[in-house]
C-alpha positions as CSV (number, residue, x, y, z in Angstrom):
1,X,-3.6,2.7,-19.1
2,X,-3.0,2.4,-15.4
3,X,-1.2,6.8,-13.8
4,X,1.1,6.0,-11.0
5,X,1.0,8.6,-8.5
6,X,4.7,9.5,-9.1
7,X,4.3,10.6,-13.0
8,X,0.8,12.5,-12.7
9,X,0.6,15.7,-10.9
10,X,-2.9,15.9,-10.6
11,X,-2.4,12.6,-8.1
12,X,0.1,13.7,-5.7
13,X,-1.4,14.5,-2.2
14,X,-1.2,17.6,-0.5
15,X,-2.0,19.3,2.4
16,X,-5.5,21.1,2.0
17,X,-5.4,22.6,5.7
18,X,-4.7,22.0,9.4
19,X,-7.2,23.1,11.9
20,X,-5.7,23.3,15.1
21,X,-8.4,23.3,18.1
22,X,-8.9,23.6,21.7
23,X,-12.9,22.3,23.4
24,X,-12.7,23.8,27.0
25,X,-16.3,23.1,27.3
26,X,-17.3,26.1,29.1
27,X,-16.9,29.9,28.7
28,X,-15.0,32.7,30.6
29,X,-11.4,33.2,31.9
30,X,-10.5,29.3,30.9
31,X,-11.1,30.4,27.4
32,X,-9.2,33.2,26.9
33,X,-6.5,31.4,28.1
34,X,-7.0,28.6,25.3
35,X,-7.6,31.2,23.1
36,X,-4.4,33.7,23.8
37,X,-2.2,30.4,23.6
38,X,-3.8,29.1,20.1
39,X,-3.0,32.6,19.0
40,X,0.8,32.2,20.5
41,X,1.6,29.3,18.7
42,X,0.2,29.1,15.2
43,X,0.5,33.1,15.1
44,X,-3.1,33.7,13.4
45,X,-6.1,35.0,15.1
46,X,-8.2,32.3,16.7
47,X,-12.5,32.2,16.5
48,X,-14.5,30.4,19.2
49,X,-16.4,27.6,18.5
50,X,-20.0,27.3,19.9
51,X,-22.2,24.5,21.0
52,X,-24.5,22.9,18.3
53,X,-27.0,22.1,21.4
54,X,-28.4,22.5,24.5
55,X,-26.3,20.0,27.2
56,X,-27.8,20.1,31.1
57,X,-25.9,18.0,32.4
58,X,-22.5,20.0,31.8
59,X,-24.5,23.6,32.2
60,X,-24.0,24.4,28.4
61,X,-26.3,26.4,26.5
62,X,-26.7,26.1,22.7
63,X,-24.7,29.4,21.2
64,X,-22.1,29.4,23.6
65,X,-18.6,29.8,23.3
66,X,-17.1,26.8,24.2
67,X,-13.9,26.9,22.4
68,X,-11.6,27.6,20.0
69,X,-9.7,27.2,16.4
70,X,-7.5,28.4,13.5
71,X,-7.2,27.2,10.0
72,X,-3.8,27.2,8.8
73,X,-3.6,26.7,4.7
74,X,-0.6,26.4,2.3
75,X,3.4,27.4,3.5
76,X,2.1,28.0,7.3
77,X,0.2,24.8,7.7
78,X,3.4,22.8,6.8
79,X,5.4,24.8,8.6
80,X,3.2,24.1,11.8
81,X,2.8,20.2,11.1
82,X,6.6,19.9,11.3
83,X,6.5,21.7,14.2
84,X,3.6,19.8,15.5
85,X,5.2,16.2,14.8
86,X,8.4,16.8,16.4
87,X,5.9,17.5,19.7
88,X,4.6,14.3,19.2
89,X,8.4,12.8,18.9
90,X,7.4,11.9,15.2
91,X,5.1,8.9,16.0
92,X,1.0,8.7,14.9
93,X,-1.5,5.9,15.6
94,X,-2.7,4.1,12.6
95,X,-6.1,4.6,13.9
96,X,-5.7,8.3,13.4
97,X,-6.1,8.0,9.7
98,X,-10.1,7.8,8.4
99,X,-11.1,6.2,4.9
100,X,-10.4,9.3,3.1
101,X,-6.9,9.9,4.4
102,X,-7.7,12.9,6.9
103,X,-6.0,12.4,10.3
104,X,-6.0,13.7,13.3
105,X,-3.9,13.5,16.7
106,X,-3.4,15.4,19.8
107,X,-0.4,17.4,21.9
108,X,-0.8,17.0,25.5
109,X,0.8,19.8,26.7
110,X,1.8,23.2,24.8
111,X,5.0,23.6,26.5
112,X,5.9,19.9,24.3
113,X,6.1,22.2,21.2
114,X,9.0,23.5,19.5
115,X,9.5,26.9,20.3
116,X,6.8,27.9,23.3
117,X,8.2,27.9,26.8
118,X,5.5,27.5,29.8
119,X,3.5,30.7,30.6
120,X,2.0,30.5,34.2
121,X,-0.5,33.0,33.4
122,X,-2.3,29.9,31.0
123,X,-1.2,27.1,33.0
124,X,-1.1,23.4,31.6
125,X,-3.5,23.1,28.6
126,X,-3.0,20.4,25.3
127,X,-4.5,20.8,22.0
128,X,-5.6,18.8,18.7
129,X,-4.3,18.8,15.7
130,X,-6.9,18.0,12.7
131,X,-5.2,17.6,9.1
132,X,-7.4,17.7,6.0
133,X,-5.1,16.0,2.9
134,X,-6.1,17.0,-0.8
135,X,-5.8,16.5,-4.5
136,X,-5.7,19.3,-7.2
137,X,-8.9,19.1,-8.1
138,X,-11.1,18.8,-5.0
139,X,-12.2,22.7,-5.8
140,X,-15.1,21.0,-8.2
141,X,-16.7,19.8,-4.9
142,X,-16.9,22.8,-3.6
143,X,-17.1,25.8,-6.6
144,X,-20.9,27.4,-7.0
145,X,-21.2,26.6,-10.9
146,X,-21.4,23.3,-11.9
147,X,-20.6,21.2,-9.1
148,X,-19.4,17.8,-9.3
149,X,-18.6,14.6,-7.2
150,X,-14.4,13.5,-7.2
151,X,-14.3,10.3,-8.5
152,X,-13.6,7.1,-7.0
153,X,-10.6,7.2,-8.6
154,X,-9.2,10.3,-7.5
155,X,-10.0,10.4,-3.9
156,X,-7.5,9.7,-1.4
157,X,-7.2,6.7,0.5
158,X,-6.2,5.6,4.3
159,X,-2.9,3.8,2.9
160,X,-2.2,6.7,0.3
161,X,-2.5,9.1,3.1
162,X,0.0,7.0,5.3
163,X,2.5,6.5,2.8
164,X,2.6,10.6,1.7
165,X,3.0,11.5,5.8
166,X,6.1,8.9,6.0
167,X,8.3,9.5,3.3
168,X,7.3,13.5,3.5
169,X,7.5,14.6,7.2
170,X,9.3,11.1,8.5
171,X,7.0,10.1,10.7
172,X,6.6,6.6,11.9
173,X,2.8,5.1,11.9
174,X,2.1,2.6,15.0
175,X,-0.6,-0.2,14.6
């Protein structure tokens, strides 16, 4: 007996969380700048993210700061991916979209967002949006006691993905 997605609740896709980053690539006064506007638009405290390794030819040191995130989960991430789409006039590259149905895309410029008026102290800067969909259920991945693979079945695919981010948010997916 084949579930559609429509009468099973355990199938419907949801958002599991939207990571909103900024890689300046080096440390200092740049950073706080990213930092201080990641703060003023997603309202949550931002962390910096360090470099995995060593990179001479850019001067980067493994350990440093070299740029910055938030995690945004439940009622806020929505509330920032509607926001975020209308900065990207409600259009996303198919190519965005991995196997799994995780997509990603970028805003130029801050000042493109709804909301957030240019701040000369920060200057120009864009940022990337990185959006993690889910299934109730995906916790059994993750728990401590007896963890278990999702099945086949259950994960989420590209075209899954694609049709939940058109008929929920509106937005139009390019080839």
């Amino acid at each position: 007996m084949d579930v559609s997605n429509s009468t099973n609740p355990m199938k419907q896709p949801r958002i599991g969380k939207v990571t909103v980053n900024i890689g300046i690539g080096e440390g200092g006064d740049k950073l706080q700048k990213a930092k201080k506007l990641i703060e003023k638009i997603t309202g949550r405290t931002a962390v910096f993210t360090r470099a995995r390794k060593r990179e001479q030819v850019f001067k980067i040191k493994k350990g440093e700061a070299i740029g910055v995130k938030v995690t945004l989960r439940g009622k806020r991430a929505e509330d920032f991916l509607k926001d975020a789409f209308d900065a990207v006039n409600l259009t996303i590259k198919k190519s965005s979209f991995d196997q799994f149905g995780n997509f990603s895309f970028g805003v130029r410029e801050y000042i493109d967002f709804p909301g957030v008026k240019y701040d000369p102290l920060i200057g120009l800067m864009g940022f990337d949006v990185c959006v993690s969909l889910a299934r109730q259920g995906g916790r059994i991945e993750e728990r401590r006691r007896k963890k278990s693979k999702i099945p086949l079945k259950h994960r989420l695919t590209k075209e899954e993905a694609i049709e939940f981010i058109k008929s929920k948010y509106k937005v139009n997916v390019l080839d």
